[in-house]
Backbone and ligand atoms as CSV (ligand in chain L), in Angstrom:
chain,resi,resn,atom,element,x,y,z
A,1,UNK,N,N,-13.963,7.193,-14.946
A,1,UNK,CA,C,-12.701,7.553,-14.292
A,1,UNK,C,C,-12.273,8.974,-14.708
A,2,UNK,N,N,-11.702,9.891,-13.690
A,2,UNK,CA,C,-11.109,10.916,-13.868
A,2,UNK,C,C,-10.215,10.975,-14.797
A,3,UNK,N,N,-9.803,12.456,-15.044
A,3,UNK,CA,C,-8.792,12.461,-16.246
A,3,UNK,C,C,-6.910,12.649,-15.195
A,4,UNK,N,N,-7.666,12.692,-14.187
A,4,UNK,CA,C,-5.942,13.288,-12.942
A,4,UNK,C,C,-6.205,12.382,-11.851
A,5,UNK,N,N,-5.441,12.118,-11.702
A,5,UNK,CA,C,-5.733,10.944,-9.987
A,5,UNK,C,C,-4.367,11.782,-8.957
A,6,UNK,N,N,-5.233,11.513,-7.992
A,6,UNK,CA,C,-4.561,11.792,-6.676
A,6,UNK,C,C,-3.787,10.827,-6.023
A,7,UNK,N,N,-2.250,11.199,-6.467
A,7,UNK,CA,C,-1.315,10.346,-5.291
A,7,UNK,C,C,-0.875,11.023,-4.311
A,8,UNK,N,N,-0.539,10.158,-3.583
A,8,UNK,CA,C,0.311,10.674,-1.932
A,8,UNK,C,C,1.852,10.541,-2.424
A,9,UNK,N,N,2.667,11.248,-2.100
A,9,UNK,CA,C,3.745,11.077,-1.812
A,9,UNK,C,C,4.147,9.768,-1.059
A,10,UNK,N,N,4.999,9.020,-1.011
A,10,UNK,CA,C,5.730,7.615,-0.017
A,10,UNK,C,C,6.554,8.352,1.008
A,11,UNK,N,N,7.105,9.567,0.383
A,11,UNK,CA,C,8.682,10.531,0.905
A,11,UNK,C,C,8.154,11.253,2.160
A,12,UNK,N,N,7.106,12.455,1.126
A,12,UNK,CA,C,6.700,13.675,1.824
A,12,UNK,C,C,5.191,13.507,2.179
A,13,UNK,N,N,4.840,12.640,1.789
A,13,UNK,CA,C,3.133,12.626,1.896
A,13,UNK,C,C,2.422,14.029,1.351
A,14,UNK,N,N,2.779,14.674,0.270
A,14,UNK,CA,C,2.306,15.497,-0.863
A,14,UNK,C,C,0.526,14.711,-0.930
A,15,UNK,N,N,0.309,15.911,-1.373
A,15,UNK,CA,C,-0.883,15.032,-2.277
A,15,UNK,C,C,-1.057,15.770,-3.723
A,16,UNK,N,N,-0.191,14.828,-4.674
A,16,UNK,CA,C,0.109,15.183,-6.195
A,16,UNK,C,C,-0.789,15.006,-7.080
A,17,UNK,N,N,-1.099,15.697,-7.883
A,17,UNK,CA,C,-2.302,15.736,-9.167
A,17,UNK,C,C,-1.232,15.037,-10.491
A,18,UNK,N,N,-1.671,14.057,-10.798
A,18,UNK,CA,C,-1.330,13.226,-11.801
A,18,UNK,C,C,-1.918,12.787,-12.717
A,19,UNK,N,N,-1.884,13.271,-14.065
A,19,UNK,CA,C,-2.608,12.686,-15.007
A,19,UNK,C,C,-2.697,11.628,-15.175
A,20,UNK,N,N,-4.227,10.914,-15.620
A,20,UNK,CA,C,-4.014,9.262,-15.587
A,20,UNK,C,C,-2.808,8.944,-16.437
A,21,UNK,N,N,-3.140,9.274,-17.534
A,21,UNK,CA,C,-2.422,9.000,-18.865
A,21,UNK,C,C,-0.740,8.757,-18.536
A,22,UNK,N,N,-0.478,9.649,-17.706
A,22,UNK,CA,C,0.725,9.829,-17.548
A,22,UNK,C,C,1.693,8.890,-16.304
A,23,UNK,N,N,0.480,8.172,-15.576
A,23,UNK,CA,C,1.012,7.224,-14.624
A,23,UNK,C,C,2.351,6.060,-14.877
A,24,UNK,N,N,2.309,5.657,-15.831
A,24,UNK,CA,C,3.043,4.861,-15.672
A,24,UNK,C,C,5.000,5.537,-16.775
A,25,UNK,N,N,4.780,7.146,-16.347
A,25,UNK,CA,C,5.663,7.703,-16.758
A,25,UNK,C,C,6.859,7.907,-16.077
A,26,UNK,N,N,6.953,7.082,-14.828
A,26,UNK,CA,C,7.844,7.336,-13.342
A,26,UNK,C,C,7.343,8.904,-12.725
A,27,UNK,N,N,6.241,9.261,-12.748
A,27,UNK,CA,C,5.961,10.903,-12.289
A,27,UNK,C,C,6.604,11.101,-10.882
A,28,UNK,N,N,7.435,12.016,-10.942
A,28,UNK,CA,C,7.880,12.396,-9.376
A,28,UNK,C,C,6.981,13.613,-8.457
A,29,UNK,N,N,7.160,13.422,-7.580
A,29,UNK,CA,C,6.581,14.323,-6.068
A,29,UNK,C,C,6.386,15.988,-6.899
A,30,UNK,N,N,6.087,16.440,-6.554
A,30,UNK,CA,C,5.748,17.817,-7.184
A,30,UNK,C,C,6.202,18.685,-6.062
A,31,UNK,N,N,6.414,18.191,-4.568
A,31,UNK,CA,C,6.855,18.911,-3.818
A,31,UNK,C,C,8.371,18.894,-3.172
A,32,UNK,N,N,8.885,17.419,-3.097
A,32,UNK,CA,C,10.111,16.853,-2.640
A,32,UNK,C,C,10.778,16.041,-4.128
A,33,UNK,N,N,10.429,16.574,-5.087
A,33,UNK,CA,C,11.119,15.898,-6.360
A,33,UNK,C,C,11.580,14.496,-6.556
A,34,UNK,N,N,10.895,13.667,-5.524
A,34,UNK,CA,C,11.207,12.268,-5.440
A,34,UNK,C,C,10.528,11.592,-5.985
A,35,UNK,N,N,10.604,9.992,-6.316
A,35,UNK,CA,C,9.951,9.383,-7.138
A,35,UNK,C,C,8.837,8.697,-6.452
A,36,UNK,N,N,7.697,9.118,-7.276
A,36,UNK,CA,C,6.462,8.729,-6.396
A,36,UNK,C,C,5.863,7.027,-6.370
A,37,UNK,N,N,6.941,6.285,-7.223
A,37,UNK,CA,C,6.950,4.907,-7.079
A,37,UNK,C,C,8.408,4.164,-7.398
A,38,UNK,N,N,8.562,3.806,-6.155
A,38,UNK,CA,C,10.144,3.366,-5.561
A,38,UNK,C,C,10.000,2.005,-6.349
A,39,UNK,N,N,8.859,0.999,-6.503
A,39,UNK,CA,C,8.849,-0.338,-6.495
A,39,UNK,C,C,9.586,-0.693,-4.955
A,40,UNK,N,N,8.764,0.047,-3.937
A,40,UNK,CA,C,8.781,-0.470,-2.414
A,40,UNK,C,C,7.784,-0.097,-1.922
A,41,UNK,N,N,7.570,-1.248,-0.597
A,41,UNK,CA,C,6.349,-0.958,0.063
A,41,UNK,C,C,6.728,1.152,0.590
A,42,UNK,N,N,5.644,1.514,1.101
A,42,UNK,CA,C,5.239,2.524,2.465
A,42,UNK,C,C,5.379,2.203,3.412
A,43,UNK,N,N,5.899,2.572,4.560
A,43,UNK,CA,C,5.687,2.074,5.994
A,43,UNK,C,C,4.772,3.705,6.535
A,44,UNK,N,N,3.784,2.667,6.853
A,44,UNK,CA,C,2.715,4.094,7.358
A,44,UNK,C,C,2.560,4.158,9.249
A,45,UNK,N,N,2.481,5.651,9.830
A,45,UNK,CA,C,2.312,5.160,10.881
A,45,UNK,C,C,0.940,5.491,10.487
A,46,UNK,N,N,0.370,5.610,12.031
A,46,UNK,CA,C,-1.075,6.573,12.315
A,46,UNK,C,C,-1.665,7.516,11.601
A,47,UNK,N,N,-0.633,8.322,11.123
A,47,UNK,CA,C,-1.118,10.048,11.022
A,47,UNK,C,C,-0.731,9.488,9.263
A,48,UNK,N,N,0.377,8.900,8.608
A,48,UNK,CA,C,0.201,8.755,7.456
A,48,UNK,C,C,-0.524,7.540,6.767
A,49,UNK,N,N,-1.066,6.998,7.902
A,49,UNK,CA,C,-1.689,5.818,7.120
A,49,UNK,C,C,-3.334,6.335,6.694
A,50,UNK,N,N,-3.929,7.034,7.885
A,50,UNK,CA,C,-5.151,7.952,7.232
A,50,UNK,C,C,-4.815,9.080,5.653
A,51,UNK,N,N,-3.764,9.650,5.782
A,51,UNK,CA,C,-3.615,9.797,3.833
A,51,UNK,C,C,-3.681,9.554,2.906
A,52,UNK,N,N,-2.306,8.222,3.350
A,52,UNK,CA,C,-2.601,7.264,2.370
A,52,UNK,C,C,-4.106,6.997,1.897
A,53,UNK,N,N,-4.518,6.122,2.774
A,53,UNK,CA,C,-5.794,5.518,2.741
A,53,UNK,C,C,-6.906,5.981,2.129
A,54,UNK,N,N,-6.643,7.850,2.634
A,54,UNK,CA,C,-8.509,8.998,2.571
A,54,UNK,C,C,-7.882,9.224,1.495
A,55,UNK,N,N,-6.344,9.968,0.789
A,55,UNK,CA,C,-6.442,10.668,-0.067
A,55,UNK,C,C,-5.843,10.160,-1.835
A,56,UNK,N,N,-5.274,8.661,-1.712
A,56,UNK,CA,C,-4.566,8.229,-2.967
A,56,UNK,C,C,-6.428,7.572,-3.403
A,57,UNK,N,N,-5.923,8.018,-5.027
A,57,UNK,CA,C,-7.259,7.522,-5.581
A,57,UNK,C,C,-6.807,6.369,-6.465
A,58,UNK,N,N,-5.808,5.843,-6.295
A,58,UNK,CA,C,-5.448,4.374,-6.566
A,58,UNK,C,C,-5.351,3.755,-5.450
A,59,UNK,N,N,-6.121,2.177,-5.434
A,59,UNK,CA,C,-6.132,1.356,-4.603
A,59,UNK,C,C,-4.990,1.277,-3.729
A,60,UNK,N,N,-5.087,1.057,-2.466
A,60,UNK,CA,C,-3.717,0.448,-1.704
A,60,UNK,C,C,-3.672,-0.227,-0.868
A,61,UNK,N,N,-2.922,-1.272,-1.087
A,61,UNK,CA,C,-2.627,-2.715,-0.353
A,61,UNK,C,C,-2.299,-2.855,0.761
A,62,UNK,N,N,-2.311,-3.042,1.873
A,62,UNK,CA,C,-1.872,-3.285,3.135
A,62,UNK,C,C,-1.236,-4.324,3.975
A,63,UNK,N,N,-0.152,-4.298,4.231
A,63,UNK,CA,C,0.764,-5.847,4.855
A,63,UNK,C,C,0.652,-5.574,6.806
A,64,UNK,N,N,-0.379,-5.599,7.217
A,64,UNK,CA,C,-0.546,-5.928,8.386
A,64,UNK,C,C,0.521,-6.475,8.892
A,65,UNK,N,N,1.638,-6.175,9.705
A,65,UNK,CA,C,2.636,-7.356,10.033
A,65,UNK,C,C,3.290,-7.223,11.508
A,66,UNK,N,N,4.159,-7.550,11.821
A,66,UNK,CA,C,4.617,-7.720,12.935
A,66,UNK,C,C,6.247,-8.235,13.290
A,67,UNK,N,N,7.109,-7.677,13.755
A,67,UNK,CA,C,8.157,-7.886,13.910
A,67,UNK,C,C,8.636,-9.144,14.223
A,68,UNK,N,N,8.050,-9.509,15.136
A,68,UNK,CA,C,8.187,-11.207,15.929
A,68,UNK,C,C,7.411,-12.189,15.112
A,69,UNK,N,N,6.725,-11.645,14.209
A,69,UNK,CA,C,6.097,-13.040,13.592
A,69,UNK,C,C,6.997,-13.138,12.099
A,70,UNK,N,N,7.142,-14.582,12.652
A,70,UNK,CA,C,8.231,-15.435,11.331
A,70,UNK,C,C,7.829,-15.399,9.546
A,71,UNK,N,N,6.262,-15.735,10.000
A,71,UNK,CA,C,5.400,-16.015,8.366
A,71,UNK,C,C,5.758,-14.092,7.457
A,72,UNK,N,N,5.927,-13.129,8.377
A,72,UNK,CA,C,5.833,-11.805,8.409
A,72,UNK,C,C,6.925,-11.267,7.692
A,73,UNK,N,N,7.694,-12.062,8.047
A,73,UNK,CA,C,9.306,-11.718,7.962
A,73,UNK,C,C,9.652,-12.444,6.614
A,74,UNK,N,N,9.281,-13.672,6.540
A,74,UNK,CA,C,9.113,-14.625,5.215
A,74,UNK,C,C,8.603,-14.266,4.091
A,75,UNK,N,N,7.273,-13.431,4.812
A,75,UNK,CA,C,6.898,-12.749,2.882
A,75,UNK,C,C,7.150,-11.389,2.656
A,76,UNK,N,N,8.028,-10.647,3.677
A,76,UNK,CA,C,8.152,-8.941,3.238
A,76,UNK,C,C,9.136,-9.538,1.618
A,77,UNK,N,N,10.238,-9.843,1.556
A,77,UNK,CA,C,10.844,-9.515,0.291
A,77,UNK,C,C,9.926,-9.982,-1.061
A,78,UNK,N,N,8.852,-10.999,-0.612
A,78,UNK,CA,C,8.092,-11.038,-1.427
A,78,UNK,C,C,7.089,-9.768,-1.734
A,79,UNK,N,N,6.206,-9.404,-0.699
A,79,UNK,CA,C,6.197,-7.970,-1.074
A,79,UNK,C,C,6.300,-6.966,-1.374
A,80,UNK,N,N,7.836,-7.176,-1.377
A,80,UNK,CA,C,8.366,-5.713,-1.925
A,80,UNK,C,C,8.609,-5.989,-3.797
A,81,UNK,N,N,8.772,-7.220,-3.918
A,81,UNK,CA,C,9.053,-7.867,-5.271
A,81,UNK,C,C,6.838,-7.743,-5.679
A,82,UNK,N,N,6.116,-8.004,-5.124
A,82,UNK,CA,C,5.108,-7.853,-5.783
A,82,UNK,C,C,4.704,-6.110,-5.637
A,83,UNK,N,N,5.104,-4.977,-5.118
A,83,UNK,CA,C,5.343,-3.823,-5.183
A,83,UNK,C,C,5.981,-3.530,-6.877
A,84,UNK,N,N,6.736,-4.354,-6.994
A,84,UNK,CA,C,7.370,-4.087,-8.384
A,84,UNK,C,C,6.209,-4.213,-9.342
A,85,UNK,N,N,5.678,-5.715,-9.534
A,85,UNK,CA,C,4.559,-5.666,-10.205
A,85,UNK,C,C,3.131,-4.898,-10.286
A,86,UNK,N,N,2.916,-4.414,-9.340
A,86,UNK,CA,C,1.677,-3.657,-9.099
A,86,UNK,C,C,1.891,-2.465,-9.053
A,87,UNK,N,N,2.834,-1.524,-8.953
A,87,UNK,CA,C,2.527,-0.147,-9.270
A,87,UNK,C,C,2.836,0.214,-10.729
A,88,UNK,N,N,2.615,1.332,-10.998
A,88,UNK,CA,C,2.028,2.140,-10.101
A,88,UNK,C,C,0.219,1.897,-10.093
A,89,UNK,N,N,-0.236,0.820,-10.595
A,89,UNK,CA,C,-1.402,0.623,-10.121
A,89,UNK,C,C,-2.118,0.367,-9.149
A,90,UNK,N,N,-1.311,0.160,-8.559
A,90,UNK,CA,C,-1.439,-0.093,-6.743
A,90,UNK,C,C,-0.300,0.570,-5.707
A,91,UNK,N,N,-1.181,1.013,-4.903
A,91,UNK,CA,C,0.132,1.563,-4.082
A,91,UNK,C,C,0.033,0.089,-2.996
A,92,UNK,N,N,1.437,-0.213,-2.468
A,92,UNK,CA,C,1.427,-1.043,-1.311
A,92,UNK,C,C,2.466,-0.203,-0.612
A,93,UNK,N,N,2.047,-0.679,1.124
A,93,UNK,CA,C,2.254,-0.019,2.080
A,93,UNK,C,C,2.284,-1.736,3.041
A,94,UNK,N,N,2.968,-1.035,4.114
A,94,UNK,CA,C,3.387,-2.125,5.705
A,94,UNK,C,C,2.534,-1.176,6.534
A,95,UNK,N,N,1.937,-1.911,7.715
A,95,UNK,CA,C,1.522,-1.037,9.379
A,95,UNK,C,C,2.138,-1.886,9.998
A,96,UNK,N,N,3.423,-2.167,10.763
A,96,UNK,CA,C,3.760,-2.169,12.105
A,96,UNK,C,C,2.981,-2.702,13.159
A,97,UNK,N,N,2.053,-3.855,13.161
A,97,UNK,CA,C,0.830,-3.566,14.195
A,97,UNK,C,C,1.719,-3.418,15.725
A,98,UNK,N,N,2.159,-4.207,16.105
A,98,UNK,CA,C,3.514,-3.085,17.136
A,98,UNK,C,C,3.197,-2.528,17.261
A,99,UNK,N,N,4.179,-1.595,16.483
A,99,UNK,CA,C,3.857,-0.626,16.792
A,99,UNK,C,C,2.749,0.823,16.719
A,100,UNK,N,N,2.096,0.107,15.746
A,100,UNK,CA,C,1.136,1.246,15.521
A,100,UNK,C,C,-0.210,0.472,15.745
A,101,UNK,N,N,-0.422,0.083,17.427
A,101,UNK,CA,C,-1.229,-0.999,17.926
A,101,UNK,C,C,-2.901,-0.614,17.517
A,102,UNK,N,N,-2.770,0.652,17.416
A,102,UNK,CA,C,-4.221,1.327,17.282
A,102,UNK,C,C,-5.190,1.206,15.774
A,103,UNK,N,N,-4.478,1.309,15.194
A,103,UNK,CA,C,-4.728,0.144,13.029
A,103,UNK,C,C,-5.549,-0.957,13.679
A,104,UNK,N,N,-4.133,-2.063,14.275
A,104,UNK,CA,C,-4.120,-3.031,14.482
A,104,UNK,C,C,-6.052,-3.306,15.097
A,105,UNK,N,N,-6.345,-2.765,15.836
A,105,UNK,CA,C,-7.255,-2.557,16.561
A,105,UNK,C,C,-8.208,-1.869,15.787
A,106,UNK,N,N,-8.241,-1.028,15.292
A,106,UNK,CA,C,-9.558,-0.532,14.424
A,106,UNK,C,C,-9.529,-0.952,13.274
A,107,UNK,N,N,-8.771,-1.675,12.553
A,107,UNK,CA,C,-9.242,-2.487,11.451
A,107,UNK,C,C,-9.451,-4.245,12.175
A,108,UNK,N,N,-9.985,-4.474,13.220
A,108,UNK,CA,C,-10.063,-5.949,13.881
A,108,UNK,C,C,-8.988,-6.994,13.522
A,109,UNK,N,N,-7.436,-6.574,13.115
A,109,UNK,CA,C,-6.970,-7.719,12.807
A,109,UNK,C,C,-6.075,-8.881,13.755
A,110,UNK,N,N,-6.414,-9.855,13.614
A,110,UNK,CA,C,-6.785,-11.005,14.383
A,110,UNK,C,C,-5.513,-12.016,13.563
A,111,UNK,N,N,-5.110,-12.413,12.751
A,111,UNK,CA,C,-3.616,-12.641,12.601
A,111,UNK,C,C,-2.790,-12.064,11.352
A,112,UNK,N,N,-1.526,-12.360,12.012
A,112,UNK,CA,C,-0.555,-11.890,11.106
A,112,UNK,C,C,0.176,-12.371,10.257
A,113,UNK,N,N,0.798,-12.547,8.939
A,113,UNK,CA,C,0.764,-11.386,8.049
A,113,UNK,C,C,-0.994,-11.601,7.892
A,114,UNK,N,N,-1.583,-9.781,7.542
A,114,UNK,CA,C,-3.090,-9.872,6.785
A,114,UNK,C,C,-2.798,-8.580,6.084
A,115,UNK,N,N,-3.460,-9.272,4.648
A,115,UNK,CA,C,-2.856,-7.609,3.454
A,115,UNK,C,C,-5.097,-7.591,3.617
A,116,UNK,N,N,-4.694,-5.969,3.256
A,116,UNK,CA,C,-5.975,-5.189,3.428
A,116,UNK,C,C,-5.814,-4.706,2.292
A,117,UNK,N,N,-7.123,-4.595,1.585
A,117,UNK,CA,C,-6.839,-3.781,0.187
A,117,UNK,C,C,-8.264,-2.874,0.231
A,118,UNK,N,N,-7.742,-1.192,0.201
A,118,UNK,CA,C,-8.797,-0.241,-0.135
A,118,UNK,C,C,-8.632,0.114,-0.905
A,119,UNK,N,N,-9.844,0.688,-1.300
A,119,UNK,CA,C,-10.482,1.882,-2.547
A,119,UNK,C,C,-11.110,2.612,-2.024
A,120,UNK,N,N,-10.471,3.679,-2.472
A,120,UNK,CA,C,-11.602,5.262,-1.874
A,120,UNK,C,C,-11.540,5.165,-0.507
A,121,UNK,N,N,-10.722,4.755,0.487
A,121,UNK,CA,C,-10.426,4.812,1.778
A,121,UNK,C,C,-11.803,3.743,2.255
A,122,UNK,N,N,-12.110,3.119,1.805
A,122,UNK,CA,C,-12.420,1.723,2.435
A,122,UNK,C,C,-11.969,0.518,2.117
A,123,UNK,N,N,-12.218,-0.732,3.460
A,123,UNK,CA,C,-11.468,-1.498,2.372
A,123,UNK,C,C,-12.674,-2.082,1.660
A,124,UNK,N,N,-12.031,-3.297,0.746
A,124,UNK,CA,C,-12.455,-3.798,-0.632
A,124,UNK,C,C,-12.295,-5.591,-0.154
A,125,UNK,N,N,-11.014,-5.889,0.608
A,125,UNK,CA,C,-11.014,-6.962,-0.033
A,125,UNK,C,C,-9.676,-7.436,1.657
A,126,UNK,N,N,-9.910,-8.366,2.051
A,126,UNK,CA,C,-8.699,-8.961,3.239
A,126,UNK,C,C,-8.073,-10.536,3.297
A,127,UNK,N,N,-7.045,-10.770,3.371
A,127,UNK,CA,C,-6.846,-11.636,3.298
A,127,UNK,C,C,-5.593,-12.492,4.103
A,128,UNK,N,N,-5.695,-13.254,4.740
A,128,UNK,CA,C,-5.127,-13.406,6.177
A,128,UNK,C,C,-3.746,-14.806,5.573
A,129,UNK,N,N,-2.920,-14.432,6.220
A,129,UNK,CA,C,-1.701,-15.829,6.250
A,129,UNK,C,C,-0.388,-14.967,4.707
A,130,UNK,N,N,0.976,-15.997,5.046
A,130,UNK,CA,C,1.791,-15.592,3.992
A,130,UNK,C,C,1.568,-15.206,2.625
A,131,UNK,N,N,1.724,-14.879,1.778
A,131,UNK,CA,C,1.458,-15.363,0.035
A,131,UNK,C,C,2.723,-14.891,-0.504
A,132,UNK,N,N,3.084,-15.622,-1.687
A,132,UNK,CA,C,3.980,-15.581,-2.215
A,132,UNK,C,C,3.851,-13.994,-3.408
A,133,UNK,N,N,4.970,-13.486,-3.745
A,133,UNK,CA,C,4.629,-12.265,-5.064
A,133,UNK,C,C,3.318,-12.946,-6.066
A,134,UNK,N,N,3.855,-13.561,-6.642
A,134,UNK,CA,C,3.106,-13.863,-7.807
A,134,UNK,C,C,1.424,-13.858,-7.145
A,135,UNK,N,N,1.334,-14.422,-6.273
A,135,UNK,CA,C,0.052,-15.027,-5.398
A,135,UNK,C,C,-0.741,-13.604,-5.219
A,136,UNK,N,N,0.301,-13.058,-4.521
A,136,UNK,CA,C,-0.093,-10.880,-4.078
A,136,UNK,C,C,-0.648,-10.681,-5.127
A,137,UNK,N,N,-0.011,-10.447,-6.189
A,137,UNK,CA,C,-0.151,-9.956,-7.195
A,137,UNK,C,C,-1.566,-9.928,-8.007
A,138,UNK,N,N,-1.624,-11.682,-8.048
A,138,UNK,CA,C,-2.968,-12.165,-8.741
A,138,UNK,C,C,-4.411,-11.977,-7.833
A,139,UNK,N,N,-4.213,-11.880,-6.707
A,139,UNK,CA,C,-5.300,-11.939,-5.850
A,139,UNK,C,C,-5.600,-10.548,-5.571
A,140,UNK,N,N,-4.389,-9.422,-5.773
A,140,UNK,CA,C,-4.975,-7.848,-6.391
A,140,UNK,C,C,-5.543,-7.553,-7.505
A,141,UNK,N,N,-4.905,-7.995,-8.656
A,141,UNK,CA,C,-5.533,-8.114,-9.402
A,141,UNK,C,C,-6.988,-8.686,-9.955
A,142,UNK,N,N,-7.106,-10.044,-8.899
A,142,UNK,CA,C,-8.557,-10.244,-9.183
A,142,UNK,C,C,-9.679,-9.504,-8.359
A,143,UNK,N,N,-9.156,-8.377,-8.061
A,143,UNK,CA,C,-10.120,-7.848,-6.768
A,143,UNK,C,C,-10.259,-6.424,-7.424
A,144,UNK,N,N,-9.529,-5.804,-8.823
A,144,UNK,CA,C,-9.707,-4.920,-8.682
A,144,UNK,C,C,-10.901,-4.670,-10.580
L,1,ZN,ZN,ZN,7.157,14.161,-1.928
């Protein structure tokens, strides 16, 4: 492992040089002085979800979801509560499939909620239906 990892901004979509060592120091944006881990998801469209994805060199989680679906709506506050637990070792992020139908479609996903988890801008690991925080949490963790 490197001695600096590359985060994205959540705010500005920066792409910040961060010492490992120093990750779990609250490090802010280097460009928009904001905090580069809210303990909240990302909402990515199109154009920032390829950043995310190509340029953070910590893993990041993906909540496939959908406005109209109930199970979707049921586990965001859980997600945002397993956001707490996982960064800054994980970045987690939402796609809209809605609205950002074209994800939806080039990553084949077929139901909703489905969290996607990459490394190095591929994914690693998918997993389809609700889960509770604790559940998120452990099933990132065993994947990474
Ligand atoms: Zn920023």
């Amino acid at each position: 492992m490197s001695d600096s990892l590359h985060l994205v901004c959540p705010h500005c979509q920066a792409i910040n040089r961060v010492p490992a060592a120093r990750l779990d120091e609250a490090p802010n944006c280097g460009k928009c002085h904001k905090p580069l881990f809210t303990a909240h998801p990302v909402e990515l469209t199109v154009l920032s979800f390829a950043i995310h994805i190509g340029r953070n060199d910590i893993p990041v989680l993906v909540d496939f979801w959908a406005p109209w679906c109930g199970p979707c709506k049921a586990m965001a506050p859980q997600f945002v509560q397993a956001a707490g637990m996982l960064e800054p070792r994980v970045r987690l992020a939402k796609v809209d499939t809605e609205a950002e139908q074209a994800l939806g479609a080039q990553y084949g996903i077929r139901s909703i909620p489905t969290l996607v988890l990459f490394k190095g801008g591929r994914e690693v690991a998918r997993q389809a239906g609700a889960m509770g925080a604790q559940d998120i949490a452990r099933w990132v963790t065993a994947q990474l």
